[in-house]
C-alpha positions in Angstrom: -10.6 13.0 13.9 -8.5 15.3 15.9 -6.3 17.4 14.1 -4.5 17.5 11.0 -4.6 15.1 8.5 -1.4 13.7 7.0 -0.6 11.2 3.9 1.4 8.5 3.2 1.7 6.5 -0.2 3.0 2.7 -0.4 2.9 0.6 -3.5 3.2 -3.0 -2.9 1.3 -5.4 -5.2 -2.1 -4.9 -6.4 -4.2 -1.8 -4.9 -7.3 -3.8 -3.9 -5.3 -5.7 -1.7 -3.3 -2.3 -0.1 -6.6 -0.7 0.1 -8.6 -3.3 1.8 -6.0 -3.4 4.6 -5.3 -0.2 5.2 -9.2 1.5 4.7 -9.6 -1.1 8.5 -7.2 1.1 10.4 -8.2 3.2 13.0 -7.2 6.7 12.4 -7.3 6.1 8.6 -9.5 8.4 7.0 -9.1 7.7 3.2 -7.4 5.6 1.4 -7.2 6.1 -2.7 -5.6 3.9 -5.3 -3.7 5.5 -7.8 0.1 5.0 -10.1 3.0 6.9 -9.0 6.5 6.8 -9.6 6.0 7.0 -13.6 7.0 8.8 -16.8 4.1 9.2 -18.0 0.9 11.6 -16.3 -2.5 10.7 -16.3 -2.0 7.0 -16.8 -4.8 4.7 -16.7 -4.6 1.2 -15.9 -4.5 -0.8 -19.3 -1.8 1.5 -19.7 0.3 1.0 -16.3 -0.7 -2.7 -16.9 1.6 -2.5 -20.1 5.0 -2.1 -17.7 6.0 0.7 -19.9 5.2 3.5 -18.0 7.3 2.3 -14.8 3.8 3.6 -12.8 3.4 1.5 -9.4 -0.1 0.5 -8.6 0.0 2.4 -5.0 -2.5 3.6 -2.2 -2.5 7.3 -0.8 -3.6 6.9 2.5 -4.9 9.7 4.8 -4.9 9.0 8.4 -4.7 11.6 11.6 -1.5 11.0 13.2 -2.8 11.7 16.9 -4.5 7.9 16.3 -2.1 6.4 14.1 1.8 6.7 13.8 3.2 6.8 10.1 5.6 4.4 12.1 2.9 1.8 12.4 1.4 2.6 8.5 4.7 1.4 8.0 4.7 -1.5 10.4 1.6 -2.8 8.6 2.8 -2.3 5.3 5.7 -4.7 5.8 3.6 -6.8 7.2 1.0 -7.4 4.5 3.3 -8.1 1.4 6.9 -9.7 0.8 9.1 -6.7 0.4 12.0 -9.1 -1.2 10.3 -10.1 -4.9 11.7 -7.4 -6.9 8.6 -6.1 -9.0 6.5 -9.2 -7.9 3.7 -10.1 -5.5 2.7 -13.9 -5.9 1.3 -14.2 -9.9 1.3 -10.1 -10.2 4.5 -9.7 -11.6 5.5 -6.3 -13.4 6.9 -2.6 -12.0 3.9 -1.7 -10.7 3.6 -4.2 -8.2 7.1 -3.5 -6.8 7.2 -2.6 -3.4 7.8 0.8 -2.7 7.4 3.6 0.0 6.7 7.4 -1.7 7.6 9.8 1.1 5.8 13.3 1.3 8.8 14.5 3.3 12.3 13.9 4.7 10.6 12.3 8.4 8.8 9.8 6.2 12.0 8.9 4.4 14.4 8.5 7.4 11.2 6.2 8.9 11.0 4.5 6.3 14.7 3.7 5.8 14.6 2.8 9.8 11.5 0.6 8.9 13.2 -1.7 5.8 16.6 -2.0 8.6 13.9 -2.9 11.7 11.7 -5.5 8.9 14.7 -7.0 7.5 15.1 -9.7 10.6 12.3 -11.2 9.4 13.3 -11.7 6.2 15.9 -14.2 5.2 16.4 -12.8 1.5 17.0 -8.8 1.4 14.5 -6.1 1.4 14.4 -4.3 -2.2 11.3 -2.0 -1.2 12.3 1.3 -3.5 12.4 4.7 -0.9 11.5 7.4 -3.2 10.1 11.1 -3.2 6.6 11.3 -4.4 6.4 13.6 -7.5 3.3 12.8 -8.6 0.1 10.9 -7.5 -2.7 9.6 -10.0 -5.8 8.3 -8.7 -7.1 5.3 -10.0 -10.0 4.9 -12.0 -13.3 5.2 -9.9 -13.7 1.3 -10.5 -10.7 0.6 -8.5 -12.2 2.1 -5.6 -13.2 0.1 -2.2 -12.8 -3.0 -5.3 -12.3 -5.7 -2.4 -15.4 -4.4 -0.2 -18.2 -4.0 -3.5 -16.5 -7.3 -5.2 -16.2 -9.4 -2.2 -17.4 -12.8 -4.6 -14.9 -11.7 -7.0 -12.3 -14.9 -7.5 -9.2 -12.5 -7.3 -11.3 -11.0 -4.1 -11.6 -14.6 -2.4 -8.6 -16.7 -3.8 -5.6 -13.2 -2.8 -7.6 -10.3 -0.9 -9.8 -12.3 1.4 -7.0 -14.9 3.1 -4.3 -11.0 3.0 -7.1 -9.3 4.8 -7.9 -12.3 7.2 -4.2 -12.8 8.4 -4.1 -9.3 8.4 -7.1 -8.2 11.1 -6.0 -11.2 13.2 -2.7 -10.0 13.4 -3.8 -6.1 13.8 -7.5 -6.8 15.9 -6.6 -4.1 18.3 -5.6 -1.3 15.4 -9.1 -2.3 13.9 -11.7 0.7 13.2 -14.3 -2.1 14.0 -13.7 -6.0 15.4 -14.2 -7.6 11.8 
């Protein structure tokens, strides 16, 4: 680490998979699964899983921004899930697998808008990724919690995490914490 620590909260599908991708990044320090975006506080997860309390399933992510840019978080982000299924991600389909970009200030907004106009030319349908202020953050249950790296034999794990995380590191090697 080498100075101050910043944060940086995308939703965009299931947690595990956000988490599993992100938690490889040099620079990243933490990364927590939690809801955001919702009317209602302290939500759990049989309750976000309802659609009712228009929580996203999203990461927090810590990193030190001397290693990593929020530019590249960003980068990464748009890289890992299809910002054009409007509250979808393959067979998880409700709000809280929208994709969406919290921002803790009005930098992180403005990159983020930059980020959907830069991503777009690889898209052939149009980014809907929602750009919203974070209000409030709700961790996930402690179960949720490094799910893809203590449930590696789980089916979800090894039919949607495991192929994510592959493309993912081969795409990213050189932004790896360690050569996986």
């Amino acid at each position: 680490m080498t100075g101050k620590l910043e944060q940086a909260t995308f939703g965009g599908g299931c947690f595990w998979c956000l988490e599993a991708v992100f938690a490889d990044l040099k620079g990243v320090e933490q990364v927590l699964p939690g809801y955001a975006g919702g009317t209602v506080p302290n939500p759990s997860y049989e309750l976000v899983c309802t659609g009712t309390t228009n929580h996203a399933e999203v990461v927090r992510v810590i990193y030190d921004p001397a290693v990593i840019s929020y530019e590249e978080l960003l980068d990464v982000f748009f890289s890992i899930h299809d910002p054009t299924t409007p509250n979808r991600q393959g067979e998880d389909i409700g709000t809280q697998y929208r994709s969406v970009v919290f921002y803790h200030d009005q930098a992180q907004k403005a990159a983020a808008e930059k980020a959907v106009r830069t991503h777009q030319q690889y898209w052939a349908d149009p980014i809907v990724t929602e750009i919203a202020p974070l209000t409030a953050f709700y961790p996930a249950e402690d179960y949720h919690r490094e799910y893809f790296r203590n449930n590696p034999d789980q089916s979800y794990c090894r039919l949607v995490i495991n192929p994510k995380v592959q493309k993912f590191r081969a795409k990213y090697k050189d932004m790896l914490k360690r050569q996986a």
